[in-house]
C-alpha positions as CSV (number, residue, x, y, z in Angstrom):
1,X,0.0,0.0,0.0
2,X,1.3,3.5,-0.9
3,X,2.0,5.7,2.0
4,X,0.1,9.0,2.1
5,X,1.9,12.7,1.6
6,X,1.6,14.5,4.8
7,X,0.7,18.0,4.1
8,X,0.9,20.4,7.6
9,X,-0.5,23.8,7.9
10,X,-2.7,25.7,10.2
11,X,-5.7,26.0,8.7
12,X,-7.9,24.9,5.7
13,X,-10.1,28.1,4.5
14,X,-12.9,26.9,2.0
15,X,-11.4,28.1,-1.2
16,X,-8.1,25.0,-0.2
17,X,-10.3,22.0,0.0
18,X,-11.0,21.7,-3.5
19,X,-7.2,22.1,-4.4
20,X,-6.0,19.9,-1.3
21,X,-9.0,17.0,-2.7
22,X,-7.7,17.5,-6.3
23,X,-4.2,16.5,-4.7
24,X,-5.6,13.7,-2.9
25,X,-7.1,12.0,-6.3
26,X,-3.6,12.0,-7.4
27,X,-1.4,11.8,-4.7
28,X,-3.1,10.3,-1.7
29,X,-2.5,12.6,1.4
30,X,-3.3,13.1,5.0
31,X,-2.9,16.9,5.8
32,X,-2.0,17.4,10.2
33,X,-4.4,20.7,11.6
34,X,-2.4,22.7,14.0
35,X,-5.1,25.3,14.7
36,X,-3.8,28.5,15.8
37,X,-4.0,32.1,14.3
38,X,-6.4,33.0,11.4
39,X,-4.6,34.8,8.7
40,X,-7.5,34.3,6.3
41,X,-11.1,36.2,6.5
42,X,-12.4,33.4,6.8
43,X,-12.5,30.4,9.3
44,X,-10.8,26.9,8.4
45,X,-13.8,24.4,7.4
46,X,-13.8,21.3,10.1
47,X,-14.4,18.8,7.5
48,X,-12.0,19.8,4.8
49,X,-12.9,15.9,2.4
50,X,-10.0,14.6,2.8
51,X,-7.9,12.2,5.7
52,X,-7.3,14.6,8.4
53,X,-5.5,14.5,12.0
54,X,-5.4,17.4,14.7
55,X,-2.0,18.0,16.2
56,X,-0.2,20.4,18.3
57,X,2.9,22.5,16.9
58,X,5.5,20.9,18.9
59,X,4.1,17.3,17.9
60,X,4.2,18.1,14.4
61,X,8.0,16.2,14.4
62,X,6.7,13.0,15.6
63,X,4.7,12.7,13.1
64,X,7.0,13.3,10.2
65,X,9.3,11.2,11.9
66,X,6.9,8.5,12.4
67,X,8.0,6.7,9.1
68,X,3.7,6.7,8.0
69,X,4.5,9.4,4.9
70,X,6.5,9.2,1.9
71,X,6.9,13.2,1.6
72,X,6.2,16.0,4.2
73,X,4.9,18.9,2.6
74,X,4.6,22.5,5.4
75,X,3.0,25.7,4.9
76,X,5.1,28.7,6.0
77,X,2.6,29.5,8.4
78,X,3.6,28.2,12.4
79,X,6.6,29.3,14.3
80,X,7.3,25.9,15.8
81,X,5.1,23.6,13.0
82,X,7.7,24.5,10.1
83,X,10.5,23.4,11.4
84,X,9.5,20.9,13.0
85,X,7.6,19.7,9.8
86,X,11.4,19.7,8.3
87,X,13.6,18.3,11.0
88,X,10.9,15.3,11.1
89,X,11.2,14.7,7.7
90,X,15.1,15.1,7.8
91,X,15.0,11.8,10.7
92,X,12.7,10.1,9.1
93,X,14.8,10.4,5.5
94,X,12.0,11.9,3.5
95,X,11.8,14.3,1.0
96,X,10.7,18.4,2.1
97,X,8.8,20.7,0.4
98,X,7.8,24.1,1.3
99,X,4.6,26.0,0.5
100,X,4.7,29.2,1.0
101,X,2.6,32.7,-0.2
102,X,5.3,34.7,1.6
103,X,7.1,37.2,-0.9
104,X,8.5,39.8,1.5
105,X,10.2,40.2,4.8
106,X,7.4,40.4,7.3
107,X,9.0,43.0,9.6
108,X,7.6,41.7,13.1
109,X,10.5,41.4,15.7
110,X,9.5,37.6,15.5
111,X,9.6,37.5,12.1
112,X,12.8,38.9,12.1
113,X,14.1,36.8,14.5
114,X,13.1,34.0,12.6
115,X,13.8,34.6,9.3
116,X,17.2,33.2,9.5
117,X,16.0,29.7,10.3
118,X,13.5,30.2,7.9
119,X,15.3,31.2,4.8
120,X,18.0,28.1,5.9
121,X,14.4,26.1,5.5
122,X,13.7,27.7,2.2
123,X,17.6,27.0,0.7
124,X,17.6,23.3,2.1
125,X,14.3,22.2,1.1
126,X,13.7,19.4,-1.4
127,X,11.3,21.6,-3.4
128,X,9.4,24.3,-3.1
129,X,5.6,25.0,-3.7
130,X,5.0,28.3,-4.7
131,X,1.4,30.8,-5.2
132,X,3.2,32.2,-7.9
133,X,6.0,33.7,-9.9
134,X,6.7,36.2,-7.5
135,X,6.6,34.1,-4.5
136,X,9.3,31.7,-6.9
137,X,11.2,34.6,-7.3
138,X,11.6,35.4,-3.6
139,X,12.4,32.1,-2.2
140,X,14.9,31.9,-5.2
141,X,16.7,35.0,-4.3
142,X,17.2,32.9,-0.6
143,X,18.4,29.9,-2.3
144,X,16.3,28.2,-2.8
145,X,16.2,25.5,-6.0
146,X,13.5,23.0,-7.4
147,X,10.6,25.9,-7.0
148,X,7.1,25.2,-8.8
149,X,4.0,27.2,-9.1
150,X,1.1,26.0,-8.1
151,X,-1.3,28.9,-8.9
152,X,-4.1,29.9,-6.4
153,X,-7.5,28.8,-6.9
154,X,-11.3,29.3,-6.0
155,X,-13.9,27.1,-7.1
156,X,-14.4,27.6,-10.5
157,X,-17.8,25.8,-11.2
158,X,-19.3,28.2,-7.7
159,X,-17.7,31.4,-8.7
160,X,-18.7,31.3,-12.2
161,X,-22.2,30.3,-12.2
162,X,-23.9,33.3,-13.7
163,X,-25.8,36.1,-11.6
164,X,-27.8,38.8,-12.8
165,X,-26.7,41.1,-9.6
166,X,-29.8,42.9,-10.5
167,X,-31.8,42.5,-7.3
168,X,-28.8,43.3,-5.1
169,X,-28.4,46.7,-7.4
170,X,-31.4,47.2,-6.7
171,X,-31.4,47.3,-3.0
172,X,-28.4,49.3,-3.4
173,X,-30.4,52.1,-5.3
174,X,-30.0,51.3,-8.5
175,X,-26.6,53.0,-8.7
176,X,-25.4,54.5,-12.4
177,X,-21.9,52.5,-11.7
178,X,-21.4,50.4,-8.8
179,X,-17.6,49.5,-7.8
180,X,-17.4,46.8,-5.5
181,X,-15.0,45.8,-2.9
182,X,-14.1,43.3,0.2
183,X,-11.8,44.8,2.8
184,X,-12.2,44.5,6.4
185,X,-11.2,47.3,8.4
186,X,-7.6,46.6,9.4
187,X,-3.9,48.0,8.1
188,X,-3.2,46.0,5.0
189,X,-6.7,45.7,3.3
190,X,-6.4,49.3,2.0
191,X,-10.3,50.3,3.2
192,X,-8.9,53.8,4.0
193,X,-7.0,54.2,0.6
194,X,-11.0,53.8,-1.0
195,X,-12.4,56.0,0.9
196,X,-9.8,58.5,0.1
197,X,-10.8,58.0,-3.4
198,X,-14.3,58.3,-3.0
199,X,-13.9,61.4,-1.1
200,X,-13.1,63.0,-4.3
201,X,-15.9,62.7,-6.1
202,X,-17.3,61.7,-9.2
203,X,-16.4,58.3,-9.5
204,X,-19.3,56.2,-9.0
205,X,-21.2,54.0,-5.8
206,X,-18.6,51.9,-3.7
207,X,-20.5,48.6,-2.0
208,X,-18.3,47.6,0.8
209,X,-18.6,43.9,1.7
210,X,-16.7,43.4,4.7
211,X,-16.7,46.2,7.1
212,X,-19.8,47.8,8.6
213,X,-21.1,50.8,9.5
214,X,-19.7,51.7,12.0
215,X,-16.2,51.1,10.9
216,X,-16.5,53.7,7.8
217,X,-16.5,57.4,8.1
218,X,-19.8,58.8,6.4
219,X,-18.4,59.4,2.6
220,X,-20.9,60.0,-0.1
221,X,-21.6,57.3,-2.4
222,X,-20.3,55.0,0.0
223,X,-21.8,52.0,1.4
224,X,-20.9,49.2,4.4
225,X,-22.6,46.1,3.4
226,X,-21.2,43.7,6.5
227,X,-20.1,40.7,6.1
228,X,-21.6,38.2,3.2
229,X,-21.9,34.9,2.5
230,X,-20.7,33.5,-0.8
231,X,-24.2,33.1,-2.4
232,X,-24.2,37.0,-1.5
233,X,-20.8,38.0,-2.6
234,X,-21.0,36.4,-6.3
235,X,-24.2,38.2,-6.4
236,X,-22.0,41.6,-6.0
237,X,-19.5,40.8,-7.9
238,X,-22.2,40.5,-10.8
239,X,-24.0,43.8,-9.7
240,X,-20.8,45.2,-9.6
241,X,-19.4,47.1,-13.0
242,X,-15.8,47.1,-11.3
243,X,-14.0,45.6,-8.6
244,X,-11.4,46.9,-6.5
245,X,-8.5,45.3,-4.4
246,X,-6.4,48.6,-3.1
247,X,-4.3,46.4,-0.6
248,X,-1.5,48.3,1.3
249,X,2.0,46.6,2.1
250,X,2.2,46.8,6.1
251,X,4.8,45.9,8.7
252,X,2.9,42.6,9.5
253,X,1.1,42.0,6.3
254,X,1.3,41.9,2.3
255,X,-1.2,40.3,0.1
256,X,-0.4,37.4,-1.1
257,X,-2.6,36.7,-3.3
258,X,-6.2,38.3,-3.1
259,X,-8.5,35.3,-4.2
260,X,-11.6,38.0,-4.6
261,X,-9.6,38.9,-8.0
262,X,-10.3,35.0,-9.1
263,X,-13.6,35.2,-7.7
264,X,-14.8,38.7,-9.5
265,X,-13.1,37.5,-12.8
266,X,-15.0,34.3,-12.6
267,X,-18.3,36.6,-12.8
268,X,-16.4,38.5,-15.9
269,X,-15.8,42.2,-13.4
270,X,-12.9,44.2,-14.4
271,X,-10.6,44.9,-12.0
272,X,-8.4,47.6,-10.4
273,X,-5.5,46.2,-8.4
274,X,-2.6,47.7,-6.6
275,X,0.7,46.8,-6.5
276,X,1.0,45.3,-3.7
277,X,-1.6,42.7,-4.3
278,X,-0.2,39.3,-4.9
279,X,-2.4,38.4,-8.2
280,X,-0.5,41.4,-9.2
281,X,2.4,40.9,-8.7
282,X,2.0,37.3,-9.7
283,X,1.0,38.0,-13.4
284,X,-3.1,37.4,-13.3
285,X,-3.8,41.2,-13.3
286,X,-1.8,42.7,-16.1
287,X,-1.8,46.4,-16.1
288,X,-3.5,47.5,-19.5
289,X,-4.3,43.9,-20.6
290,X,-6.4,41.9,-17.6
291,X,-7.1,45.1,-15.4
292,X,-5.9,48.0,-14.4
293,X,-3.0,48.4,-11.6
294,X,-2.2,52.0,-9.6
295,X,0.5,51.9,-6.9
296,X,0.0,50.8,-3.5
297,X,-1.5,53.6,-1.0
298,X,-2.2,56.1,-3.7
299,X,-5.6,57.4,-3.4
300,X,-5.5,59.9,-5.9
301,X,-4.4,57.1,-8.5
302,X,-6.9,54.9,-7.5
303,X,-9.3,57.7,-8.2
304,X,-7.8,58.0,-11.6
305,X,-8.2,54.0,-12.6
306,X,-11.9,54.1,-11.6
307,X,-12.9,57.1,-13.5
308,X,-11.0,55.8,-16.4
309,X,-13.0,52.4,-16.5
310,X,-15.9,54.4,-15.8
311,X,-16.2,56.5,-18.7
312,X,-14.2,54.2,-21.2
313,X,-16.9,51.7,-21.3
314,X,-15.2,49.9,-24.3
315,X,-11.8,49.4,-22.2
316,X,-13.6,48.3,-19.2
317,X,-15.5,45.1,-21.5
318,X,-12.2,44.8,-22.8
319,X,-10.6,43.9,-19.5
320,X,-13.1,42.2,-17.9
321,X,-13.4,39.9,-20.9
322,X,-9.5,39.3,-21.1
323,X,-9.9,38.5,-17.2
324,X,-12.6,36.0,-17.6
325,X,-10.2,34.7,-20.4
326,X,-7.2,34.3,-17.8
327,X,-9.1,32.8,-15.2
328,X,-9.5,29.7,-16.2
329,X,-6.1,28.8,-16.2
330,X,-6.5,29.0,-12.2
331,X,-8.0,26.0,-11.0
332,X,-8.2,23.2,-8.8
333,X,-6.3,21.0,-11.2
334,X,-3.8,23.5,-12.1
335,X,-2.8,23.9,-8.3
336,X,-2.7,19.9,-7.9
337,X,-0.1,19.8,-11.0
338,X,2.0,22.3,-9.1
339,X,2.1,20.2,-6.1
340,X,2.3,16.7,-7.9
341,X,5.2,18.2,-10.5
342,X,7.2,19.1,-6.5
343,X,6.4,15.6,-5.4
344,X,7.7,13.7,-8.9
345,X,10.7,16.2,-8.4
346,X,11.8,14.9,-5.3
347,X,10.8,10.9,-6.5
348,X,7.8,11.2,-4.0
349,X,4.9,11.0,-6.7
350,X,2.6,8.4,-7.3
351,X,1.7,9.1,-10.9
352,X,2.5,11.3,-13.8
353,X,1.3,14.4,-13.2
């Protein structure tokens, strides 16, 4: 009998289990919960569909040691789960991999203090699993070799089934051009940057899924919609006529990724992007040719990107369609090649990918 992968992280958020299941068709894995804290808006879904054990951080080692696995694959999330996911592997004589979003210095003092061991990790690893061609690029500049994309994913059959949006415009007024974005109110998600812009006038309704109320100044044209669920949220992504993801580069926090760009060009919604959002940064929204891009914190140039799209109706069609276009090369399967390509790298896979 073929022994299982073991795949260790911290969390599964909803848009993972389709991608870890597609891997589990293939490669047969068993992926070790360590719990701990959220970096995802979401919670981690209990039942994730596929083999699944709940472990501590420090006994993460054990059981890479435990000679059950044929590979040990670790997210970088987990101050103790990483390495311990690597020195297990290491007794046990079994081929690493890392999986990691990570393409900057987080510059917490633990992060700092870490980063050393971590970047050791990242040069001595077997392979690495990477969101994307920036997140290669980092991990190479550290040293590290055998690096493979595995591009980030939503559910493709969910996110693109088609919505009118007109009922939700509806409730929203009816609005002339409705932007839409998802940012809760913390440093990083770039809510402030928006309202800047929208303070300025003439550039449309802004729907707000996320934060509420109370956690917006009042700005005309502005409105906190709380959270939603995802029936709710692919209903405004096909309301809206353009999406936003203005995303800010923080001490603690860069975008990896920013799955809502998947999800909003799976309903065919142009996007605006800024620089420091990882599905910019990682090729999916190309300035000019898949969306528009304006750099990081810059209200003003925010302002300038939506007001273009909003009066160059031709250009906005255009984008969106060459999003929806792009999109499809995101999926589920196209994550599991990533990951299967690593294993067959490292002689760890069970077939061709």
């Amino acid at each position: 009998m073929t022994r299982p992968v073991l795949v260790v992280t911290n969390h599964v958020p909803p848009d993972r289990t389709g991608a870890l299941q597609a891997l589990h068709q293939r490669e047969q894995i068993e992926v070790a919960l360590y719990g701990g804290r959220l970096h995802h808006g979401t919670a981690g879904v209990e039942d994730p569909g596929v083999p699944l054990r709940r472990v501590s951080q420090r006994s993460v080692y054990a059981a890479a040691a435990s000679g059950r696995y044929r590979a040990v694959i670790a997210s970088s999330a987990g101050r103790v789960a990483l390495p311990a996911a690597y020195f297990g592997a290491r007794r046990a004589k079994l081929p690493f991999i890392y999986w990691t979003g990570i393409w900057h210095q987080i510059a917490t003092p633990a992060h700092i203090a870490a980063a050393p061991l971590v970047r050791w990790i990242e040069s001595h690893a077997d392979a690495v699993i990477a969101y994307g061609p920036h997140v290669a690029s980092y991990v190479e500049g550290h040293g590290a070799r055998n690096v493979f994309v595995a591009p980030q994913a939503v559910d493709e059959d969910f996110w693109s089934t088609e919505s009118s949006g007109d009922e939700l415009r509806r409730s929203l007024g009816s609005p002339e051009f409705l932007v839409g974005l998802a940012a809760r109110a913390e440093p990083g998600k770039g809510l402030d940057v928006a309202l800047d812009a929208w303070r300025r006038g003439g550039i449309g309704n802004l729907a707000i899924a996320g934060a509420t109320t109370d956690q917006i100044d009042e700005v005309p044209n502005v409105q906190a919609l709380g959270p939603l669920d995802p029936l709710q949220m692919r209903e405004l992504y096909a309301a809206a006529d353009l999406w936003i993801v203005p995303s800010v580069a923080t001490r603690k926090f860069r975008e990896p990724w920013g799955l809502v760009v998947n999800e909003a060009m799976h309903q065919a919604t142009a996007v605006v992007a800024s620089d420091s959002v990882g599905a910019v940064a990682g090729g999916l929204v190309r300035d000019g040719e898949s969306g528009l891009v304006f750099s990081s914190g810059d209200a003003g140039g925010l302002a300038a990107a939506v007001r273009r799209l909003k009066d160059d109706v031709e250009l906005r069609e255009r984008l969106a369609a060459a999003g929806h276009k792009s999109i499809g090369a995101y999926d589920y399967s196209a994550w599991a090649n990533g990951a299967c390509e690593a294993l067959a790298s490292v002689s760890a896979g069970r077939i061709a990918c």
